[in-house]
C-alpha positions as a printed Julia matrix, in Angstrom:
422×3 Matrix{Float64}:
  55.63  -17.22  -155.66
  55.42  -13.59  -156.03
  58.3   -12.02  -154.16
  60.64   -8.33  -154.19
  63.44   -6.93  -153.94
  64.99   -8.36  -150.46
  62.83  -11.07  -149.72
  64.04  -14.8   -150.87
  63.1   -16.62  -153.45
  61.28  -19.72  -153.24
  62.69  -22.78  -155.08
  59.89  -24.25  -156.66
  59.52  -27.93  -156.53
  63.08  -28.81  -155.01
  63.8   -29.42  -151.55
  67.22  -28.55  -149.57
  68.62  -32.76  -149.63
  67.62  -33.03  -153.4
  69.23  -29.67  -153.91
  72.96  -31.44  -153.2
  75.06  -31.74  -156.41
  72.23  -30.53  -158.58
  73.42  -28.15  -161.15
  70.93  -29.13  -164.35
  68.71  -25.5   -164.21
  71.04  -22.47  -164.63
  70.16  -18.76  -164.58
  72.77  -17.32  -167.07
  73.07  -13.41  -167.07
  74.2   -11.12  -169.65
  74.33   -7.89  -171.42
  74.02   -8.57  -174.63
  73.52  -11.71  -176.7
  73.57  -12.23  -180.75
  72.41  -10.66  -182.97
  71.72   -8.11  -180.31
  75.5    -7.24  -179.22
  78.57   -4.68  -179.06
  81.46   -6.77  -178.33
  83.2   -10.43  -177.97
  81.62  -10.99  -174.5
  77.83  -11.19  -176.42
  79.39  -13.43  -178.76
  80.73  -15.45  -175.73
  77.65  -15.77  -174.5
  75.84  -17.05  -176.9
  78.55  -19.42  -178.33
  78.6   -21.13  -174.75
  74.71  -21.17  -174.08
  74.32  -23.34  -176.8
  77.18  -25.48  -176.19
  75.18  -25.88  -172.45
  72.3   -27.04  -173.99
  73.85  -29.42  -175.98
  74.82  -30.94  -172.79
  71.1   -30.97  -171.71
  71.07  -28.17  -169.03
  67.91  -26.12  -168.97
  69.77  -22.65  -169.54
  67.78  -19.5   -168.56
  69.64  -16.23  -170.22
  68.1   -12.99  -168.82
  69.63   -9.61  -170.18
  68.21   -6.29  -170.18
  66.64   -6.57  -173.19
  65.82  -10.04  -174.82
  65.74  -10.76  -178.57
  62.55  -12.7   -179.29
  65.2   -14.62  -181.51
  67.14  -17.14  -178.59
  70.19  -18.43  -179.81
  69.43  -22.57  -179.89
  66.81  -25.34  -178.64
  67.24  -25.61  -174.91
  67.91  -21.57  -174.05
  65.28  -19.28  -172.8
  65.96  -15.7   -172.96
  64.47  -13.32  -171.09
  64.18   -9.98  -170.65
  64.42   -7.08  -167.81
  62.64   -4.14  -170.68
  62.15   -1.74  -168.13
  65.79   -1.71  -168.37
  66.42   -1.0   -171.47
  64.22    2.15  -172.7
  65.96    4.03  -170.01
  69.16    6.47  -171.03
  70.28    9.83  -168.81
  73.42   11.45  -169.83
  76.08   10.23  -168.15
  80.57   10.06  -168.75
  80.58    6.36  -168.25
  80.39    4.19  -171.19
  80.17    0.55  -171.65
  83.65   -0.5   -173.0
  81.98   -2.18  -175.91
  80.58    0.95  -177.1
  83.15    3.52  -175.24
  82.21    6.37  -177.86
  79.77    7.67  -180.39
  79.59    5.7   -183.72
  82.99    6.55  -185.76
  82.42    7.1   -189.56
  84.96    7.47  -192.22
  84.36    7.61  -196.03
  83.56    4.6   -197.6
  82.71    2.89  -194.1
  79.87   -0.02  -194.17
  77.39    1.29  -191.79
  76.45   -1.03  -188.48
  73.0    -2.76  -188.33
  72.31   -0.49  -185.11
  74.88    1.94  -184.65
  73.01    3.09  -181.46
  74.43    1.98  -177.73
  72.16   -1.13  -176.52
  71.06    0.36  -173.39
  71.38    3.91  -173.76
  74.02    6.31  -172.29
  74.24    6.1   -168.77
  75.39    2.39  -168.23
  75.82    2.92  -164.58
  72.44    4.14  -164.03
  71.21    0.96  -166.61
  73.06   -1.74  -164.21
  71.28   -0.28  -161.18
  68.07   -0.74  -162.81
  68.57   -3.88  -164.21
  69.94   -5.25  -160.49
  66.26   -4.3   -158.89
  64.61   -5.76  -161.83
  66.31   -8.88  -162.13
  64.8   -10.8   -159.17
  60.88   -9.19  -159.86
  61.64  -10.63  -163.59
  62.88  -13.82  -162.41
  60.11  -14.39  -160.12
  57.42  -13.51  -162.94
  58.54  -15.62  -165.1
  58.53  -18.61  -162.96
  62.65  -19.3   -163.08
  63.14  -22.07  -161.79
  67.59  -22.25  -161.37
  69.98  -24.4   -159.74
  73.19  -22.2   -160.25
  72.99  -18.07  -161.11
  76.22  -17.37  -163.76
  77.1   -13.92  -163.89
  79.16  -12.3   -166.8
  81.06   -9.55  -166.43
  80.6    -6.54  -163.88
  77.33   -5.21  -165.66
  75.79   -8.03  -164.2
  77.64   -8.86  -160.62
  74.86   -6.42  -158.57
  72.05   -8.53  -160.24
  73.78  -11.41  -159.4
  74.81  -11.03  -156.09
  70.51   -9.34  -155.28
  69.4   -13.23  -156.72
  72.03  -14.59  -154.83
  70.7   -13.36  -151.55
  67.31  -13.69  -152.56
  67.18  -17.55  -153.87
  70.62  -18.97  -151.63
  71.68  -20.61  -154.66
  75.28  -20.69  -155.59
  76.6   -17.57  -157.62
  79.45  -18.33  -160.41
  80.62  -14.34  -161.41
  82.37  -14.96  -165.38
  85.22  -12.04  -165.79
  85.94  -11.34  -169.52
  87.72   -8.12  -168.68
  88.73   -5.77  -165.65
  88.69   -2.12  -165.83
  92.33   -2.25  -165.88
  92.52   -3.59  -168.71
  90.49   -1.46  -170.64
  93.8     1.24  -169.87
  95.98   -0.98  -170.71
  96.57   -1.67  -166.37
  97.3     1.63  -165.69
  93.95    2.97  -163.54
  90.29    1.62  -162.92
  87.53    4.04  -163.04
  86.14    3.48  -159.29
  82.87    3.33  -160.04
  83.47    0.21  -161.39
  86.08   -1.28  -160.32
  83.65   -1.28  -156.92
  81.39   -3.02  -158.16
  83.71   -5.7   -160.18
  85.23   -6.36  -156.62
  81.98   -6.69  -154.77
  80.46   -8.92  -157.53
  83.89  -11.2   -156.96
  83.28  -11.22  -153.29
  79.93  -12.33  -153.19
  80.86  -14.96  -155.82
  80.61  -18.63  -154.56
  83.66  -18.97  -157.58
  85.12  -16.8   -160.05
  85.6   -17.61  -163.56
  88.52  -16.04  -165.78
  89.13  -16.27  -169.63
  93.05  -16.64  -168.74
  95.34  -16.82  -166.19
  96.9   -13.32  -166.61
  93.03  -12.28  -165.38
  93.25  -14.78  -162.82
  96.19  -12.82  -161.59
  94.36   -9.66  -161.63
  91.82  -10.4   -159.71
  93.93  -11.41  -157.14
  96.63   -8.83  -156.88
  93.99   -5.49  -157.5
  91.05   -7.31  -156.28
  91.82   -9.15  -153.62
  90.12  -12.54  -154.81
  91.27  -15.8   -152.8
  93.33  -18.12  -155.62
  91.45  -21.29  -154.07
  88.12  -19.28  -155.79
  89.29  -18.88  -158.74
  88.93  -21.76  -162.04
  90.24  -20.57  -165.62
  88.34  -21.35  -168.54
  89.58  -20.39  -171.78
  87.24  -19.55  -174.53
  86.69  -21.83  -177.18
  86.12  -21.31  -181.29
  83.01  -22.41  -183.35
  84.45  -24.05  -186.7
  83.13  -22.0   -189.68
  85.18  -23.03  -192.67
  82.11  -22.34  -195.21
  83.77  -20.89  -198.57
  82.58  -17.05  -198.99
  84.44  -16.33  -202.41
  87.62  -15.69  -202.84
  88.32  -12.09  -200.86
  90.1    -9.39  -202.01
  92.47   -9.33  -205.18
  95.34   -8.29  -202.48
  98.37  -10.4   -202.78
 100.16  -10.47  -199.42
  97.85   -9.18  -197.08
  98.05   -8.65  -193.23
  95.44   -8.11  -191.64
  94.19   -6.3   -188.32
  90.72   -6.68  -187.72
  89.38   -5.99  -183.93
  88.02   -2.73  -181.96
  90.36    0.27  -183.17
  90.99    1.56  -179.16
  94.11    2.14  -177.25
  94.09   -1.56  -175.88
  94.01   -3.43  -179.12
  97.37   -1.69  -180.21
  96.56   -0.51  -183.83
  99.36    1.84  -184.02
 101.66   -0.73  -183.42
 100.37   -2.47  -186.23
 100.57    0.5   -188.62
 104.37    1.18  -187.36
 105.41   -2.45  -188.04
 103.61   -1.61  -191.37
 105.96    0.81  -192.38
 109.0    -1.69  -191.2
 107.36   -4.41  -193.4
 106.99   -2.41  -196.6
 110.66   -1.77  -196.32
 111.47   -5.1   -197.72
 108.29   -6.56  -198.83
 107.25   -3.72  -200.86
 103.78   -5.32  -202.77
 102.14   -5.99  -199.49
  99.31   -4.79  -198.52
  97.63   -3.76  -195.31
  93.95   -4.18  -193.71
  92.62   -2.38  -190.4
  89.17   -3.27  -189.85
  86.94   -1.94  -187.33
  85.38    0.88  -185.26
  86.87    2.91  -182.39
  87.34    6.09  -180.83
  91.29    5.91  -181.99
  89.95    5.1   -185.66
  90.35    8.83  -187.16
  93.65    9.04  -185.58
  94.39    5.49  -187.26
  94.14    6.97  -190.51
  96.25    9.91  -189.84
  98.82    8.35  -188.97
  98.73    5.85  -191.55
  98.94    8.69  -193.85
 101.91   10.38  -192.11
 104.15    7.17  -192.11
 103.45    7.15  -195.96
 101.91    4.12  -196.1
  99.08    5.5   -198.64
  97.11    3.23  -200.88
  98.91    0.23  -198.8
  96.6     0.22  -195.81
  92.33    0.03  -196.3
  90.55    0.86  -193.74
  86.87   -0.85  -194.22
  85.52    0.31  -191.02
  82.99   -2.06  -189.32
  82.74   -5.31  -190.86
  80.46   -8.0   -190.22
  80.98  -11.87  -189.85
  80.12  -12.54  -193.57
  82.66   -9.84  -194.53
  85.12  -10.94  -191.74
  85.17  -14.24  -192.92
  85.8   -12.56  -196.91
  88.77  -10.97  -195.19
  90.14  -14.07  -193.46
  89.98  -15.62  -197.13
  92.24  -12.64  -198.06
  95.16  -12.85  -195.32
  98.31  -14.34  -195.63
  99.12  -13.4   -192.36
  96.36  -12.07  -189.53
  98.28   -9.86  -186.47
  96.61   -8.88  -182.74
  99.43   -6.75  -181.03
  96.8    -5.88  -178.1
  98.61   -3.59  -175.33
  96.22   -5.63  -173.09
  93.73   -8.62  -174.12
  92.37  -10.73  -171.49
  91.75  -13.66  -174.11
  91.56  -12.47  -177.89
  88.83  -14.69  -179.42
  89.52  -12.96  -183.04
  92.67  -14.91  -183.46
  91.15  -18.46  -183.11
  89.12  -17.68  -185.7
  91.26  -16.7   -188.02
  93.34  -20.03  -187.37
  90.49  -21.83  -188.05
  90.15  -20.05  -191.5
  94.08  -21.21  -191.98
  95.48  -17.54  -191.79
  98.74  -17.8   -189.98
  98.73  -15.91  -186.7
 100.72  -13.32  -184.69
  99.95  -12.22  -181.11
 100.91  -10.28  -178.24
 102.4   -11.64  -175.36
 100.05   -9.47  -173.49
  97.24  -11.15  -174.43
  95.43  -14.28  -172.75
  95.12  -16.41  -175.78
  99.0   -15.86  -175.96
  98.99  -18.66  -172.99
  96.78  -21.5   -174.49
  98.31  -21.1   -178.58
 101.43  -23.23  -179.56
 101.44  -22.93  -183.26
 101.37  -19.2   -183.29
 103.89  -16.5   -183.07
 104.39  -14.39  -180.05
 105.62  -10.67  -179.47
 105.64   -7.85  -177.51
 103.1    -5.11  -177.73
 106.0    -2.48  -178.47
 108.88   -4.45  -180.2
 107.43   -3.21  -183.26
 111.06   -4.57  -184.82
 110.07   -8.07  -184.15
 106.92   -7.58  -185.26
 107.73   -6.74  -188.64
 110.24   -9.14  -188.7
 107.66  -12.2   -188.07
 105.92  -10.38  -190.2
 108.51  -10.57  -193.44
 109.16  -14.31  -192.56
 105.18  -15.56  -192.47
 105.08  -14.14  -196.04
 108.67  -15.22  -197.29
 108.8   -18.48  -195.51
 106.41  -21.07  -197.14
 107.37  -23.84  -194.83
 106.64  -21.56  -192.02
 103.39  -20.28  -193.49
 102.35  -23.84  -194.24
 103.07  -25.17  -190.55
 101.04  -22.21  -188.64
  98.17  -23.01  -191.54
  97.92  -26.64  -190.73
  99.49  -26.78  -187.53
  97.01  -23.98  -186.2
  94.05  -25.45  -187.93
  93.94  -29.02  -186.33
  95.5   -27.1   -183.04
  91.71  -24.88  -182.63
  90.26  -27.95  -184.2
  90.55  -29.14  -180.2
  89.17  -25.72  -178.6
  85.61  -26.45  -178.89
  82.8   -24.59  -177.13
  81.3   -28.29  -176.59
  84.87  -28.89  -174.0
  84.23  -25.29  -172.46
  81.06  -26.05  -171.77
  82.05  -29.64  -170.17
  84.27  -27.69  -167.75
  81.79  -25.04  -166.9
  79.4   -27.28  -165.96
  81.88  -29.13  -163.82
  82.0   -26.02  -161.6
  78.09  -25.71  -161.61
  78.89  -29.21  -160.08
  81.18  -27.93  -157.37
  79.43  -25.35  -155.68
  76.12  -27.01  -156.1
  78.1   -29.62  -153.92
  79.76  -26.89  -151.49
């Protein structure tokens, strides 16, 4: 069964009639996977390979680098390391690690501050699309379905495609566009997004606004597309009591551009206006971080905001305990994971319209990015109100309570079904 780049696979053990409907063996790929990650799409991953397995599919996750440490019974990770020792210089970024490590004083430092797979992600994708097929093939994969998340992965996925004919399901978390907030795609990638959707036998999105995307920049048919919204692992394990802060809102996500932290800060201001004891927390990393503070200090908000830096889940979950009122005013979010969470912990919850999860949440409130007015105002009334507080507490809990990554996975696999049938 030894085979290279452009020849095709061979599918051990399963003939072409069996081979209708089948979808029990799938080839997952990914970028990064707990603990080894930069951003919500690792966490993704790994939250919905296990929910597979659960289910009884024989899940094989290959990334560039695998963690000896696979994340449940039933998943096999694998790894492309040729991939992942090699680094040039390069402008492009992954947007999960878009610039060098930010430090402020009195930041916790990051397990591995260090990008995953060195500089030049470009160059890394290329190199992990020729290896993926030789490291499929030496490992003796044997797949029924090949699921593909996010652009870093579409080349790979499209070269096994070819190679194996099996069915190719490409996951989009995120488009370039909305890494700017819509406004421009580096073309680089936005290429290779569009390519990777085109060879797709379906498309996945996190939420109809990326479903919409992908048609009106990309192109993509609507009869390929299924949305899938993410799901939420319950984790309502008592970590102590948080921070002596009495109210507190809190911000806690990547400090860039597209998360919207100076909208946050601004509303801030508003807030302290008329609820002068409360108190402010903007956790996280970013390239707008030192900025962040800045500005924090020239709308004289002082000893009112913290800024912890990089927090992990332990300490997130400490500063879920804390909030009385948790706020995501993303300029663009193609889900927004962050804020399920922090329902499950009970925290009453404000997003942006502009944000994916803004579709699927009932018991939440909604703004606009920019009204910062309105955001302040919901603000005021989650901490004044107790009747209000109480129903987005409960009301939000039990309403999560139903987004399980067990029901994702029951609809993923349904499309497994479906173009293991087509």
């Amino acid at each position: 069964m030894r085979s290279r780049r452009g020849t095709r696979l061979a599918r051990p053990g399963v003939s072409g009639s069996s081979m209708l409907g089948a979808a029990n063996k799938v080839l997952m790929l990914g970028w990064e996977l707990p603990p080894r990650f930069a951003g919500g799409v690792g966490i993704v991953c790994g939250a919905l390979t296990r929910a597979l397995a659960r289910r009884g599919l024989d899940v094989t996750y290959l990334m560039p680098q695998a963690d000896p440490q696979a994340p449940g019974r039933g998943v096999r990770v694998i790894g492309a390391d040729r991939v992942a020792t090699l680094g040039v210089a390069s402008p492009l970024h992954s947007y999960a690690s878009s610039a060098p490590p930010v430090r402020v004083p009195g930041e916790a430092v990051p397990p591995d501050g260090t990008p995953l797979y060195g500089a030049n992600l470009l160059e890394a994708v290329e190199r992990f699309s020729a290896a993926a097929v030789d490291s499929v093939v030496d490992e003796g994969v044997d797949f029924d379905v090949i699921h593909a998340h996010d652009w870093t992965t579409f080349p790979a996925g499209a070269l096994l495609r070819h190679s194996s004919g099996k069915p190719l399901v490409a996951h989009v978390h995120i488009t370039e566009f909305d890494k700017s907030g819509g406004a421009h795609a580096d073309p680089r990638v936005f290429a290779i997004e569009q390519a990777g959707m085109c060879a797709a036998d379906l498309v996945v999105t996190v939420s109809r606004r990326i479903a919409e995307t992908c048609i009106s920049r990309y192109g993509v048919d609507p009869s390929r597309i299924r949305v899938v919204y993410n799901g939420v692992d319950a984790d309502r394990d008592d970590r102590g009591p948080g921070l002596p802060l009495r109210p507190l809102v809190l911000f806690l996500g990547r400090v860039t551009l597209q998360k919207g932290p100076e909208y946050f800060l601004r509303a801030a201001q508003r807030v302290l206006e008329l609820e002068p004891d409360a108190h402010f927390v903007l956790a996280g990393t970013g390239d707008q971080l030192p900025r962040m503070v800045e500005t924090a200090a020239e709308l004289g908000l002082g000893r009112r905001v913290l800024f912890p830096g990089f927090v992990d889940r332990d300490r997130a979950a400490e500063l879920y305990a804390s909030a009385d009122v948790f706020v995501m005013p993303s300029v663009s979010e193609p889900f927004g994971i962050v804020p399920l969470e922090a329902m499950d912990r009970g925290v009453p919850v404000i997003v942006s319209r502009q944000s994916g999860v803004s579709e699927l949440l009932r018991n939440a409130l909604k703004v606009d990015f920019w009204d910062v007015e309105d955001l302040a105002g919901k603000i005021v009334a989650a901490l004044r109100y107790p009747s209000l507080s109480h129903h987005l507490r409960d009301a939000g809990r039990e309403e999560v309570g139903r987004m399980s990554w067990d029901a994702v996975a029951e609809q993923v696999q349904r499309i497994y079904q479906e173009v293991a049938r087509a």
